[in-house]
C-alpha angles and dihedrals in degrees: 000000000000121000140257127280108231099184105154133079127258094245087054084056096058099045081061098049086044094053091049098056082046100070116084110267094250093059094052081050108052092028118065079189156049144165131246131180106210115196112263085012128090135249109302132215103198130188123206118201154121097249091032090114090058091049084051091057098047084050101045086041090065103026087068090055100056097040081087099034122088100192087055118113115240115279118195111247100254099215098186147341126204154157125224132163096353092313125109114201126192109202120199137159115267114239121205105217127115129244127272079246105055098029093101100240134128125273107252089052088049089063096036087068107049086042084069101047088050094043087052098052088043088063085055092076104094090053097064117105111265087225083067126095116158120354115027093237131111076237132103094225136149113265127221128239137139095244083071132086103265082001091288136107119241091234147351106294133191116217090267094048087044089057096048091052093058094048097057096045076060084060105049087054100093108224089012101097118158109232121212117269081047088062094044087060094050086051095058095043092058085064097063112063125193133185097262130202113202098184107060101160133119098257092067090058133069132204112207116199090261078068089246123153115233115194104213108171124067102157083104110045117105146158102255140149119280094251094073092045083062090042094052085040090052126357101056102081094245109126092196100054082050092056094047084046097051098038072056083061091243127134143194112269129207082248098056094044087062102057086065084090117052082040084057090047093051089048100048105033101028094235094157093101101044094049089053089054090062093055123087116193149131117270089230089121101151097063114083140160104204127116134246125236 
């Protein structure tokens, strides 16, 4: 996992710290970022966060990559990422473009686009570290998904805790029982793993006026089984994560359909907590034998 960059001085640092306690605490609350315009720097976007660093290393992870790959979509310079008195800060260059969204453009472009910026980062699978399940990151940290509850997962997981939690969520479904030969294929889906992202929306994705794509969130990109790529694509009520998904030539699975419920069951009843209660397991969640896809 490579490091992260820490290009700015300290006193650049501390401008930033300074700027943040300045905003009224409402804001802070209700914004994860802000802009701030640095002399001799351009214009930052800056997150502010307790898991911004993660995000930083997922970024600067794939921003690397795609310095040297023309077919890559376009990944903001992540210029540092640091912690001071209690704060984490993710600092990135702003870049003026509008969203996919808002860019004026027709519908099936629109997911053309970000079809490319999501087969791209597919292809990246196989140059993530082995030692790496969920958040691409040297860090144990929660990763975030929609079959969680927020979005989030109650705890670090490797690829077999992950299962188990799954399959109990299944059993505490009344009538929802998985049979057997359902089982059997959720089983096997947990051992390809593939780079996921769990936010496929246009908001995510810029479009600059040399018509190029710029990927600009990667909070929610992770190392999970195959199985939750096809869920985000299909079984999260977002169309046009469903069109990306299908121009990608996915489609929805009996398997991931049925996940719809016990995901239903942990957002309406809270059960995260108590799931992870029932699961006794070593906290070793970075080691992991599956494969990637």
């Amino acid at each position: 996992m490579c490091t992260l960059p820490h290009d700015l001085a300290d006193h650049e640092r501390e401008a930033i710290l300074a700027h943040f306690k300045s905003l009224p605490e409402d804001v802070r609350t209700k914004n994860r970022i802000f802009e701030l315009h640095l002399p001799d720097r351009p214009l930052f976007l800056i997150k502010h966060g307790s898991d911004a660093l993660d995000e930083a290393y997922a970024q600067h992870f794939f921003y690397r990559l795609s310095c040297n790959d023309g077919l890559a979509p376009k990944i903001p310079r992540v210029f540092d990422a640091f912690s001071d008195d209690g704060f984490s800060f993710l600092v990135t260059a702003k870049i003026t473009a509008p969203t996919l969204k808002d860019a004026g453009i027709a519908e099936e472009e629109a997911i053309g686009h970000a079809a490319h910026a999501i087969k791209w980062l597919l292809k990246q699978t196989s140059s993530v570290p082995k030692s790496v399940f969920g958040r691409i990151s040297p860090n144990d940290v929660r990763v975030w998904h929609k079959f969680f509850k927020e979005q989030q997962a109650p705890r670090a997981f490797d690829s077999n805790n992950l299962l188990q939690y799954v399959k109990t969520a299944f059993k505490r479904c009344p009538g929802k029982q998985l049979d057997q030969a359902l089982l059997t294929r959720l089983k096997d889906s947990f051992a390809k793993l593939s780079v996921c992202h769990s936010d496929i929306t246009r908001e995510n994705f810029l479009l600059d006026t040399n018509e190029q794509v710029w990927m600009v969130d990667f909070q929610h990109v992770s190392m999970l089984p195959t199985i939750f790529l096809e869920y985000v694509f299909f079984n999260v009520g977002e169309k046009f994560a469903s069109d990306v998904g299908a121009q990608l030539g996915y489609q929805a699975s009996d398997i991931s359909n049925a996940m719809v419920v016990p995901s239903s069951m942990l957002q309406q009843r809270g059960g995260n907590a108590a799931l992870v209660e029932q699961l006794s397991y070593s906290v070793g969640v970075r080691r992991d034998s599956s494969t990637r896809g």
